[in-house]
C-alpha positions in Angstrom: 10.8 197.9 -114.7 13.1 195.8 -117.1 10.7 196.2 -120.5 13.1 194.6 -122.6 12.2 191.1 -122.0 8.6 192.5 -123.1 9.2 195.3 -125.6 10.4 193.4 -129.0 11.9 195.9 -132.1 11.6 193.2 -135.6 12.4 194.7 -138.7 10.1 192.5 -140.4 7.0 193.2 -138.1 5.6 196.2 -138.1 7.7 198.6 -139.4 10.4 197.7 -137.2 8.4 199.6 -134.3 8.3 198.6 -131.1 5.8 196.1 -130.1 4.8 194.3 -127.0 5.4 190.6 -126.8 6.6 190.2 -130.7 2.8 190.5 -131.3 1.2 193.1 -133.9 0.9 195.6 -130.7 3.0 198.5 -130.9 4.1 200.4 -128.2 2.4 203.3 -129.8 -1.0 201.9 -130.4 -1.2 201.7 -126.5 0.3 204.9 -125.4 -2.3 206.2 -128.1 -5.2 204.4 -126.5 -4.0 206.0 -123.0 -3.7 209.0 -124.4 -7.2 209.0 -125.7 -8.3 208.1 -121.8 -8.9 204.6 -122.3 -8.5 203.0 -119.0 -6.2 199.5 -118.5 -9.0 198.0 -118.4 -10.7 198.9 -121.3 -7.6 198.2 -123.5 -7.3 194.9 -121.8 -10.9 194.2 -122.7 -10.3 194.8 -125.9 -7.0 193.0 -126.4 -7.3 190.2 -124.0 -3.8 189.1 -124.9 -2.2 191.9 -123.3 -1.3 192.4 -119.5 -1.1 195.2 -116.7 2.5 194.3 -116.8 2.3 194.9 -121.2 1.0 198.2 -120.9 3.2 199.8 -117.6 6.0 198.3 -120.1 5.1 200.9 -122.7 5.0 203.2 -119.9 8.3 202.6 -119.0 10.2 202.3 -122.6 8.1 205.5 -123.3 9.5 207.4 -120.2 13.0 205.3 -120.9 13.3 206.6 -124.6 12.3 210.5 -123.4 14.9 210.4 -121.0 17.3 209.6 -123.7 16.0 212.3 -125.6 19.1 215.1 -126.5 17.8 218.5 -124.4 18.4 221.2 -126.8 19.8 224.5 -124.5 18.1 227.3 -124.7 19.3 230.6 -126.6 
């Protein structure tokens, strides 16, 4: 999936974190709410501006920025 063109990084928003759509979402806040076993469509409910295709786009920079992630070798 090409998440850039949904994933926005602002320095003046946020932190500069990562947040869906240039909105006040971060990419956190929805992995968080995953994490914490909140199905899609429970976070959809309660953010109705956000879409499937929003939150598999956190999914995807998530899984993008692990895979970028220096392996450390072990000793």
């Amino acid at each position: 999936m090409d998440y850039q063109r949904l994933i926005t990084i602002e320095p003046g928003k946020m932190g500069g974190k990562p947040c869906i759509r240039g909105m006040r979402i971060t990419v956190y806040d929805v992995l968080d709410y995953l994490a914490s076993e909140m199905s899609e469509e429970q976070i959809l409910a309660d953010f109705p501006d956000l879409t499937h295709e929003d939150i598999r786009a956190c999914l995807a920079f998530a899984a993008d920025r692990e895979r970028k992630l220096i392996s450390i070798p072990a000793a």
